[in-house]
C-alpha positions in Angstrom: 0.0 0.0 0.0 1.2 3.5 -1.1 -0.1 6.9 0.9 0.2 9.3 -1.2 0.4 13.0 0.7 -1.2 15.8 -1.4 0.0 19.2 -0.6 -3.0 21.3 1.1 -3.3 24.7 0.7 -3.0 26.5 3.6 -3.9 30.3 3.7 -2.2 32.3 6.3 -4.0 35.6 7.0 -1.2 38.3 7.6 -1.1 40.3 10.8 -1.2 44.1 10.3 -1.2 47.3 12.1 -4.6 48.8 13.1 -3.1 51.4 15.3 -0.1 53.4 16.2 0.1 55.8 19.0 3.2 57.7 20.0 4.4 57.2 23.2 7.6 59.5 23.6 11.1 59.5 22.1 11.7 56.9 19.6 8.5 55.0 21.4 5.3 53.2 18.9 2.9 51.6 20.7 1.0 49.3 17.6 -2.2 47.2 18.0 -2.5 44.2 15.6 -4.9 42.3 13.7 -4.8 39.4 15.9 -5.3 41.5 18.8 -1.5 41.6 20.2 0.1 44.8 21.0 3.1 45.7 21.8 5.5 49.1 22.3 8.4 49.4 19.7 11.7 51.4 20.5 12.9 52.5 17.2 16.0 54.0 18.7 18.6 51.3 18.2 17.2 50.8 14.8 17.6 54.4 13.6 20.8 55.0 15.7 22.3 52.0 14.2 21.9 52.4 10.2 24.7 53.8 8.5 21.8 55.2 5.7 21.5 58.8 5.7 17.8 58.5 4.7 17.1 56.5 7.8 18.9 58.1 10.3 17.3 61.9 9.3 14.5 60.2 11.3 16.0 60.7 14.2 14.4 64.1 14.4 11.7 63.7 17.1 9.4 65.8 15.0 9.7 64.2 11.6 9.8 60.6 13.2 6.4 61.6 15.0 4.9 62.0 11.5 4.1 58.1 11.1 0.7 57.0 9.7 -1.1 53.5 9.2 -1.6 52.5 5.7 -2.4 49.2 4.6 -1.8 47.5 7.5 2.1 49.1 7.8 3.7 52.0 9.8 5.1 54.3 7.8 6.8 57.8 7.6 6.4 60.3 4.9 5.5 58.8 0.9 7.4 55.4 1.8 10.3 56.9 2.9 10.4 54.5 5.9 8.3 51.9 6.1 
């Protein structure tokens, strides 16, 4: 006797951003899709890149213009994402 495995497709439903809220410094607190939320520190990140395009957003003022689109945090017209 042969058993013979067919591949099932599975469909994975992404998790996404519903909401950011600012929480001070380089603080983001998210709330997700699947109802987890946490606080991001985007310090390091920023503080660490080497890319001149990422680390102008270590102005406190221009890092606080994020926005939700599409299920992503993101800063300016895709300029961080």
């Amino acid at each position: 006797m042969n058993i013979i495995h067919e591949p099932t497709a599975v469909y994975i439903k992404p998790v996404q951003i519903v909401d950011a809220i600012y929480k001070g410094e380089y603080l983001v607190h998210m709330l997700f899709t699947d109802g987890h939320n946490q606080t991001l520190d985007f310090k390091p990140f920023l503080e660490q890149s080497n890319h001149p395009a990422i680390r102008r957003f270590l102005d406190l003022d221009l890092f606080q213009q994020f926005e939700i689109r599409e299920g992503n945090i993101q800063w300016k017209e895709f300029e961080l994402i």
